[in-house]
N, C-alpha and C positions, 0 to 999 in steps of 0.2 A: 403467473409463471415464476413471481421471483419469490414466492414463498418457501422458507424452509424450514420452520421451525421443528418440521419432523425431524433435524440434526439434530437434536437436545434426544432424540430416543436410541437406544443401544444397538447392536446387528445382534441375532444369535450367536451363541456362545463359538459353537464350530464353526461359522463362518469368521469371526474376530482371529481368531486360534489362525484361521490361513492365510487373511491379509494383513497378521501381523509377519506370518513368516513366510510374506512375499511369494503364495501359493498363490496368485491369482487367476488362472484358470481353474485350477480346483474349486476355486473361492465361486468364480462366475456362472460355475456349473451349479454348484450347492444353493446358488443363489435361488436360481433358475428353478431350482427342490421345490424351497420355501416359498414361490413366489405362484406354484400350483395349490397351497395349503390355501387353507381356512384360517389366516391371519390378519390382523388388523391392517385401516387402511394407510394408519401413521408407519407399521410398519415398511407395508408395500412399498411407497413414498421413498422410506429409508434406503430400504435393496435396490431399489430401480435406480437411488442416486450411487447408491455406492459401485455398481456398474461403470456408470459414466465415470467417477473418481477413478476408479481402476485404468480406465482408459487414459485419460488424463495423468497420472501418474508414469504408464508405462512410453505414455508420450512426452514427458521430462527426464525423467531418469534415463540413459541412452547410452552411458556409457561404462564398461566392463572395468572393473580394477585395472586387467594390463593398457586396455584402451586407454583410462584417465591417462596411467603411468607415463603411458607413450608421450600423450597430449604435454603433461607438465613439462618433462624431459625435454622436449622440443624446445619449449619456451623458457627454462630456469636451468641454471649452469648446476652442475653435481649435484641434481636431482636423485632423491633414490626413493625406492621400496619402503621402507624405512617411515621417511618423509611423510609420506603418504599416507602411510598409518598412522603417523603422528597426528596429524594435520585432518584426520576423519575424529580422531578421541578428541583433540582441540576445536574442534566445532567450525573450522574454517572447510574442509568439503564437503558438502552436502549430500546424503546415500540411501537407499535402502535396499530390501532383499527386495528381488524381483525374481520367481524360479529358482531361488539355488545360489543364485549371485550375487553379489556387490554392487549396487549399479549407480551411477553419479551422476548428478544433475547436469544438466544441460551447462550452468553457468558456473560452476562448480571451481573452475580455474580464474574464472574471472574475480568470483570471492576472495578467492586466494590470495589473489596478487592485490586485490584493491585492499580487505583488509589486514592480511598478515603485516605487523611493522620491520619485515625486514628482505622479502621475498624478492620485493621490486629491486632490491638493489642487489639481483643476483640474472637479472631477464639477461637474456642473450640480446635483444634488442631492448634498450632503456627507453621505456616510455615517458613520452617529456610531460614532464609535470608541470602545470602552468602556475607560475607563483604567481604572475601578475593577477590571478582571478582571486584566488589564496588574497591577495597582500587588498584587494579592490574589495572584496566583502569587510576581511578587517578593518579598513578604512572605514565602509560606509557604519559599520556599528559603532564604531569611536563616534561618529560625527552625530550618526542620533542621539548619544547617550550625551553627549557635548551640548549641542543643539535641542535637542529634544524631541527633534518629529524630521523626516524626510520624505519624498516623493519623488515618484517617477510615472512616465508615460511609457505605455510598453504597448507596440502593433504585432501581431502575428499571424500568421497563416497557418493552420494545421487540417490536418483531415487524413485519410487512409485510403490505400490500391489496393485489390484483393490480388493475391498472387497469381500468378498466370495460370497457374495447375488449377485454381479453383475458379477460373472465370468461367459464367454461361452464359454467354451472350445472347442477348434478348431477354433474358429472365428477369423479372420483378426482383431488383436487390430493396433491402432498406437499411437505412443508414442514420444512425444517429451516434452527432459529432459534439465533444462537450464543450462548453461555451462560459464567460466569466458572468457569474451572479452576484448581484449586491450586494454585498456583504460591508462588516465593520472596517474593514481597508481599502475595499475598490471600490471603483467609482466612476461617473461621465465612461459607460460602457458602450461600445458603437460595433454593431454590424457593420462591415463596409464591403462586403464580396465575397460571393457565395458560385460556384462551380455549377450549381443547378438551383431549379427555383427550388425555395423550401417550403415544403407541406405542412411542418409547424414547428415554432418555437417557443418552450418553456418562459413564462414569464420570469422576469431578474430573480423574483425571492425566491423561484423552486428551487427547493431543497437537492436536486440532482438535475441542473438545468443542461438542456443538452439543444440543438439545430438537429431537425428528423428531414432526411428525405427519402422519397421512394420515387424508383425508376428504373425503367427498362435497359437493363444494361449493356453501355457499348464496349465495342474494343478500346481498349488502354486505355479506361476513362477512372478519373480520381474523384474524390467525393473531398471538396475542401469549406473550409469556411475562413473570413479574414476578419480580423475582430479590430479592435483597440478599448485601451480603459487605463484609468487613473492607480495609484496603488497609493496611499497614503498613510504613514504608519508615525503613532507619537508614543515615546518613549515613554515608561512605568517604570517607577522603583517603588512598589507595594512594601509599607511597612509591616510588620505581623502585629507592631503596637497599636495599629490605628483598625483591624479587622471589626468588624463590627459582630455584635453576640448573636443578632438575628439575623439567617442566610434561607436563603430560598432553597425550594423543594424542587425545583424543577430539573428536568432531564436528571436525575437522581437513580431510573427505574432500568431497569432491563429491559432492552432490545433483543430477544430473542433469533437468531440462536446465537451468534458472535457476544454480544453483552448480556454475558451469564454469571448471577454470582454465584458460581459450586464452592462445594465445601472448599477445593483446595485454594481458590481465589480468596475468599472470605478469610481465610486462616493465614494466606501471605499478607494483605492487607490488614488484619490485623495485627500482623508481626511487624511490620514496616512502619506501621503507624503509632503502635505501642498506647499507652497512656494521653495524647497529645489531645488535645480537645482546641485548640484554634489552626481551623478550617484551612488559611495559609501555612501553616507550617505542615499540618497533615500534607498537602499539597505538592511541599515543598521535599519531606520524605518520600514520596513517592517518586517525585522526577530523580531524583538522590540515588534513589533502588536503583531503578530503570537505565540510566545512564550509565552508573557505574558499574553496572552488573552485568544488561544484557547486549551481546556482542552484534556489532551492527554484522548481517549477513542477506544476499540473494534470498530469498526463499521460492519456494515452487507457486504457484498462479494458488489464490485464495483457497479460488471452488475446492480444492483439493485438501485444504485444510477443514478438519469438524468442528473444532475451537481455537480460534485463532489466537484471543488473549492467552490460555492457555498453553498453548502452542509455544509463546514466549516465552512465560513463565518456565515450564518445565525443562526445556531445552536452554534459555538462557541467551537467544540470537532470536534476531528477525531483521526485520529493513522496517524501513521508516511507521512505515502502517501498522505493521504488527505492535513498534512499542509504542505509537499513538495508540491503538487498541485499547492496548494494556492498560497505560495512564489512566487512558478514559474509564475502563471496567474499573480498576481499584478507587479512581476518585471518587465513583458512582456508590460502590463500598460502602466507603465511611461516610456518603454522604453528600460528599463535595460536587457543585452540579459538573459535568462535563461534555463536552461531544466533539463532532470531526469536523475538520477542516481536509480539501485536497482539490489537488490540480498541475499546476505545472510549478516550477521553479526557474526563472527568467533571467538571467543577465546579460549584460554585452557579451559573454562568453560561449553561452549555450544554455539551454533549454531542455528539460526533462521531468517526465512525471512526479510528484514530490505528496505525500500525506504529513500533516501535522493533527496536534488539537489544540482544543479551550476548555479552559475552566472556569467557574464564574467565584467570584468572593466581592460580597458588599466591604468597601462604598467602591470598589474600584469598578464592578460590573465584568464583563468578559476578556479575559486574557489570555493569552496561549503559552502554550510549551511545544519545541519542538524538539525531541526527545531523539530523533538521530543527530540532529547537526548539534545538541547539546551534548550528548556521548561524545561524539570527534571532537569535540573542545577537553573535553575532558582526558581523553586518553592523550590528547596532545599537550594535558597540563594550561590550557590557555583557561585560564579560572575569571577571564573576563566577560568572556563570550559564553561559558556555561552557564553563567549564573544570567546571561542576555538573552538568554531562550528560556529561560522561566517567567515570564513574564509577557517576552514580546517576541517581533519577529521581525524579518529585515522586509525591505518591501517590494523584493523580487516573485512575489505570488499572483498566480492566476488560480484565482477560487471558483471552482467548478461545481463541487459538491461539498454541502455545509451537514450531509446528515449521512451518514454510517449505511446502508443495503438499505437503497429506499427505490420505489418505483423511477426508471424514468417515463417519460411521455412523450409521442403516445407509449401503450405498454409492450415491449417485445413481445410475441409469438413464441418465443424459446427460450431456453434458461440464458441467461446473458453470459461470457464469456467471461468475464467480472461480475457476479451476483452483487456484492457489496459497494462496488466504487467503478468512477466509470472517469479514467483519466484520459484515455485514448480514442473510444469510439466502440460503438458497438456494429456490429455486421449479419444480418439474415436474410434469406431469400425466403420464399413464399414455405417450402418444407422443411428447412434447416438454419441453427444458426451456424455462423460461423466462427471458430475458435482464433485467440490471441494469434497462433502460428498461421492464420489462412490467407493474416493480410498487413499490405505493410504500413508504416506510419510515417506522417508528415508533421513535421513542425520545423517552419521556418522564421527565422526571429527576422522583423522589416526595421524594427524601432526600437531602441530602450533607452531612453536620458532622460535625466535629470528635471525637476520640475518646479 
């Protein structure tokens, strides 16, 4: 079910022609033409997904130019028309045609206000911005770079309630919740309570380790798991003098459909990378681009995307994933091994979904970038902490998934709600799965200190 490599093939011409110009039922009807023909089955594959996309799209994008308008105005002092259109060409709202019109993403204002550098200081209500978490991460990366290595023990409780409108009481739901795997920084990882018995768990080193259960569904019943595990992270300062001449081949290749080298990938990669023939510094060019170029931004839910590296590149914004993506496809490039890291993002403060990567270069072996919280160092000029996410990470992570749209286990019935990466949980009942919007999310932090 989580195959897709039939994204790597094109739509027909007149079909593209409509859901470029946000003619989507025209589009679903032409679809529906093509899908009576005598056409390939990679085709078929293609149209059948770009249906669901379509739906998916029209279920993000919701709201009208004057709707946004209203929305901002509400919330930011001498808001205007104007604004707005600025602020769609500057790549802070997010839009496309739907039918004729304008239509803005769902989170659209929230991008706004988190990245524009100057909006917040115009909100009708001032959203309090917490420096103590601000001044408490700077801390911890002075003391690793000081010290050299830090650690923490992190407990938490997370898992998902399906919204009331979609509950069916007595129905076979299944539910898989994602969980911390082995990895080079965690460690001493403990199940400790579980809301129902679980039917199976992924062992530590799956690649997309998830708790599966399946059960007949009661009223107002949540589906939770309760974990703990170690996070231990030792500081790197890689020289580019000490690089060594022979580097491994590995994860070097295309993961179809997302890690694709096309031409226009191939061509920015070698523009970024120029002449440079030591592996770190290519490396180092690359997170260089990336940071300084492409705008941290919301983006609409994956599935919805056809090439996600891409995606960044051309437009020049995404969220955390998209420019881990990136890194990862152009490191892959020129050569340089790379892959995913993702999960949660932990402090005494709060807790949220978070994607980074790695890169590998002998004699140091695997090391990370995390190319959003390196970008906000950067835009904020803090040249301490950018150049501390090339290399390392702080040790606020719960690593779920170590490998880019890989099966979990057992295998969904339904395309997953997240093909690619599974931070929150997956949801389906016996004929349907259920979508990101069907259900809500839990994460509750019990523990995090010091180790």
């Amino acid at each position: 079910m989580n195959d897709l490599d039939f994204l790597t093939a094109d739509l027909p011409e007149d079909v593209n022609n409509l859901i470029y110009c946000g003619k989507f039922e025209e589009a679903s009807r032409l679809i529906d033409i093509y899908l009576a023909r005598n056409i390939s089955n990679v085709l078929k594959q293609r149209l059948n997904f770009e249906k669901y996309r379509i739906d998916v799209l029209k279920n993000e994008y919701i709201y009208t130019f004057e709707e946004a308008l209203d929305l901002a105005q509400e919330k930011i002092e001498d808001f205007t028309r104007q604004e707005l259109q600025e602020l769609k060409d500057q790549r802070y709202a997010d839009w496309i045609y739907i039918e004729g019109r304008e239509m803005f993403g769902r989170r659209f204002l929230d991008n706004i206000i988190k990245v524009h550098p100057t909006i917040k200081d115009r909100l009708r209500i001032k959203e309090k911005e917490d420096e103590a978490e601000k001044d408490f991460l700077d801390n911890t990366i002075k003391e690793i770079i000081e010290k050299g290595k830090k650690g923490y023990f992190i407990h938490l409780k997370t898992g998902i309630k399906i919204k009331n409108e979609h509950v069916r009481i007595n129905e076979t739901v299944r539910v898989h919740l994602p969980i911390p795997q082995k990895a080079q920084q965690i460690s001493n990882i403990k199940i400790l309570n579980t809301s129902q018995t679980a039917k199976f768990i992924s062992p530590e080193t799956y690649p997309q380790r998830t708790i599966f259960f399946e059960e007949q569904l009661k009223e107002n019943e949540s589906f939770t798991v309760e974990y703990s595990y170690e996070n231990h992270v030792k500081y790197v300062n890689p020289d580019f003098n000490k690089v060594l001449k022979r580097q491994p081949k590995f994860h070097t290749n295309e993961w179809l459909p997302q890690i694709n080298f096309s031409p226009f990938l191939i061509d920015l990669a070698t523009e970024i990378v120029k002449d440079e023939k030591n592996p770190l510094l290519k490396a180092r060019k690359i997170y260089d681009y990336i940071t300084q170029n492409v705008q941290y931004s919301y983006v609409r839910p994956y599935v919805s995307i056809v090439n996600i590296p891409e995606y960044g590149a051309y437009n020049l914004k995404g969220d955390c994933g998209v420019q881990a993506l990136l890194f990862i496809t152009l490191c892959r490039i020129v050569g340089i091994p790379a892959k995913w890291q993702s999960g949660l993002y932990v402090t005494p403060y709060g807790v949220g979904p978070h994607d980074w990567a790695q890169f590998y270069i002998e004699p140091y072996g695997w090391l990370f970038a995390d190319l959003s919280f390196g970008g906000s160092a950067y835009r904020a000029k803090n040249e301490r902490i950018w150049n501390f996410y090339f290399g390392n990470l702080d040790p606020f992570r719960m690593v779920a998934n170590s490998e880019f749209h890989y099966d979990i286990l057992p295998e969904k019935r339904f395309l997953r709600s997240d093909p690619y990466d599974n931070q929150v949980g997956e949801v389906e009942y016996l004929d349907k799965g259920l979508s990101r919007n069907e259900f809500d999310v839990i994460m509750d932090i019990i523990d995090v200190h010091e180790i």
